[in-house]
N, C-alpha and C positions, 0 to 999 in steps of 0.2 A: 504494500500500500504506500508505503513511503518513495519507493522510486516510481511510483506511480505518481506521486503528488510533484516532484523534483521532476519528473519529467513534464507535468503539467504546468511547472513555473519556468521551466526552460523556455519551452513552446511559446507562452506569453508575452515572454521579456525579449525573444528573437521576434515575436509582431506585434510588438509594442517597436522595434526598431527596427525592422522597416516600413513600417508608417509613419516613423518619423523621418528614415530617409526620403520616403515618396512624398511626407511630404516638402520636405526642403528642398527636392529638386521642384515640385510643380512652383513653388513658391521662382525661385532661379528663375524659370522657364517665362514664367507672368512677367519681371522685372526684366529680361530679354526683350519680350515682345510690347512692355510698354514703350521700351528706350528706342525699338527700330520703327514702331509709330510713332513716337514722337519725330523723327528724325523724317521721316516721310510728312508730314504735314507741313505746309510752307511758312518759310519764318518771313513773317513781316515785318518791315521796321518799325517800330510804332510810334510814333510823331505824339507831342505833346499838344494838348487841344488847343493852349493859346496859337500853336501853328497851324491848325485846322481853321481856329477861327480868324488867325490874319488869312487865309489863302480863300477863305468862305466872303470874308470883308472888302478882299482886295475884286475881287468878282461881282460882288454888290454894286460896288462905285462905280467899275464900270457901266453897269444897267443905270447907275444912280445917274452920272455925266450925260450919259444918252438919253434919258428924260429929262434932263433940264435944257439939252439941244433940242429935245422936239419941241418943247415950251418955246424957246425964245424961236424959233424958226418952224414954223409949221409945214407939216407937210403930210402926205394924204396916204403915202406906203411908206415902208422903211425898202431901203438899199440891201441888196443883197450880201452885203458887208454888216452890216446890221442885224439883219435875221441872224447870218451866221453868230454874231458876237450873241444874241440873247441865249439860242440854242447852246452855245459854248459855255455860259455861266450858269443857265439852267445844269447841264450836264453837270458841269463841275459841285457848284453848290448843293446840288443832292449827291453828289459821292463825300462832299466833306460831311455834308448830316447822315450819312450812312453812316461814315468813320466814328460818327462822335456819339452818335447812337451806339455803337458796336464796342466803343471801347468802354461805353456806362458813363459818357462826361456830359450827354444829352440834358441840360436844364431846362429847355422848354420856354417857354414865353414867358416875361418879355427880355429873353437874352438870347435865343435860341429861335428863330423861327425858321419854318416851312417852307419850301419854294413859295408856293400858293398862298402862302400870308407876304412874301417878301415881294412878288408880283403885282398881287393886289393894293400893295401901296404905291403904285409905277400907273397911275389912271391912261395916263397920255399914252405912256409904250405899250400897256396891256392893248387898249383901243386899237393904235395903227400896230400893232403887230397882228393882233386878229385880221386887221383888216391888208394887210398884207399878203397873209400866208390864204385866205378866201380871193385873192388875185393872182394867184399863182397859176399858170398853166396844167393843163394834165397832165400825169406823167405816162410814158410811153410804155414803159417797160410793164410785158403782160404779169409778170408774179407780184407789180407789187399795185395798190389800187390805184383806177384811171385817177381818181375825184381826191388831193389833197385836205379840200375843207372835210370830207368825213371826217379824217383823221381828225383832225380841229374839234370838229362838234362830239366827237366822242370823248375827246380828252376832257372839254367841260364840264 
């Protein structure tokens, strides 16, 4: 009975350690595979938000300068140098509010606004920029739509 018991605490104490080996290696194994996903996901640099928000600012002013030339000087479309510039700060200014949403430094109003809040203080360029891009020709190309203004009215 007794080298029955001695044999039965052998047994034990041999699988009590290899489950402790099994488990330090799965343990290894996890710590492997978190370090070569980490290494696989792209490292982005990450820009301080006062940098976001001078590059979000510096973009504004542009739109901002361009509404104060449509004020003192009227006129009935914008220049195709124009559209391009609004489309170009629209684009950018929602990737810095992406960024700054993304990185949790998002404050919100009234320090942080919206394309669409930052637009709508621009009366004059929102107006003739509508009325611009609704004089535009149709575009030729069959994959993409004849009729520009949809686009326009859908995006409203």
């Amino acid at each position: 009975m007794t080298i029955f018991l001695v044999f039965v605490i052998f047994l034990l104490f041999f699988l009590m350690a290899g489950l402790l080996v099994f488990y330090f290696q799965t343990q290894q194994s996890l710590r492997d595979i978190t370090d070569s996903v980490g290494k696989l996901q792209p490292q982005m640099p990450m820009r301080s938000p006062n940098a976001i928000r001078l590059e979000r600012a510096a973009h504004q002013d542009r739109l901002v300068l361009l509404e104060a030339d449509l004020n003192q000087s009227p006129r009935e479309v914008l220049a195709e140098a124009e559209l391009a510039q609004v489309d170009q700060s629209r684009d950018a200014i929602k990737l810095c509010n992406d960024e700054l949403k993304h990185t949790g430094e998002w404050i919100g109003i009234p320090f942080d606004f919206e394309w669409t809040e930052m637009f709508s203080r621009m009366p004059t360029l929102k107006a003739q920029y509508a009325a611009s891009v609704q004089s535009l020709a149709p575009v030729d190309n069959p994959s993409l739509s004849g009729d520009p203004r949809g686009a326009v009215t859908r995006q409203k």
